[in-house]
C-alpha positions, 0 to 999 in steps of 0.5 A: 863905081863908074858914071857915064852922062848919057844923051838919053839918060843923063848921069848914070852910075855903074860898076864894072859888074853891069857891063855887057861884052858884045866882041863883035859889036852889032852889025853897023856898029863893031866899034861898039862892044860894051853896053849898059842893059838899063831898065825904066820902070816908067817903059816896062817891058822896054829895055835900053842897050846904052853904049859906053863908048859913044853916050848918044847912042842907046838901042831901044829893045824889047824881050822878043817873047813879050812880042811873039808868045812862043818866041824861040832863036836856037843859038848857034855853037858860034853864038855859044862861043861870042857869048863864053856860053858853050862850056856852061852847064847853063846859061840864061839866054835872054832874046831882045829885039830892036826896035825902029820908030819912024813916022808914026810907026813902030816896029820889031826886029825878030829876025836878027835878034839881040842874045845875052847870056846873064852868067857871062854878061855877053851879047851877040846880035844873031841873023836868021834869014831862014826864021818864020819871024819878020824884021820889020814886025808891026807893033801897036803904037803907045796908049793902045792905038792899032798896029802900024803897017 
């Protein structure tokens, strides 16, 4: 087992087994390529990418269908390949979208989400400039208060 003391989280213990792979980074941060998906009972359906590399840093996400019922990113083959994907008979895609809090507002990245795939343990952040789903979707504020615009 491994630990991390985090910013966010404090200690956190881990094995080699719970690391996800992002080759390319995301966009901003390609330094940036082993992640922690950590989940929080206490913020259910919130899912947070902790960095191994730098301990302050930890995206907030949210399953993109959680937002948008329906939601769908068709992977691209060189999705496939970042995520080791192609060559699988099955793999289980999981769409994440970032989220942005900023001054009373909250919103969702729908647009360019994060893709993991739970065999491979690998991740790429994709963009769909072309998809129907906005980057900065609305979301209610926390204790049920009315979508932020």
């Amino acid at each position: 087992m491994h630990e991390l003391v985090t910013t966010n989280f404090g200690a956190i213990r881990y094995s080699e087994s719970d690391i996800y792979h992002f080759p390319s980074g995301l966009p901003a941060f390609e330094a940036e390529t082993r992640f922690l998906l950590l989940e929080r009972p206490e913020s259910a359906p919130v899912l947070f990418l902790q960095s191994l590399h730098t301990p302050d840093l930890a995206f907030i996400t949210i399953p993109a269908a959680h937002i948008q019922p329906g939601y769908s990113v068709e992977p691209e083959l060189a999705d496939l390949d970042v995520l080791d994907a192609a060559g699988l008979a099955k793999c289980t895609l999981g769409a994440l979208a970032i989220l942005t809090i900023s001054e009373g507002s909250v919103t969702a990245n729908l647009q360019a989400p994060v893709l993991i795939c739970a065999e491979t343990h690998r991740g790429v952040q994709v963009l769909r400039p072309e998809s129907p789903y906005a980057s900065r979707h609305p979301l209610p504020l926390p204790g049920g208060g009315a979508p932020c615009s």
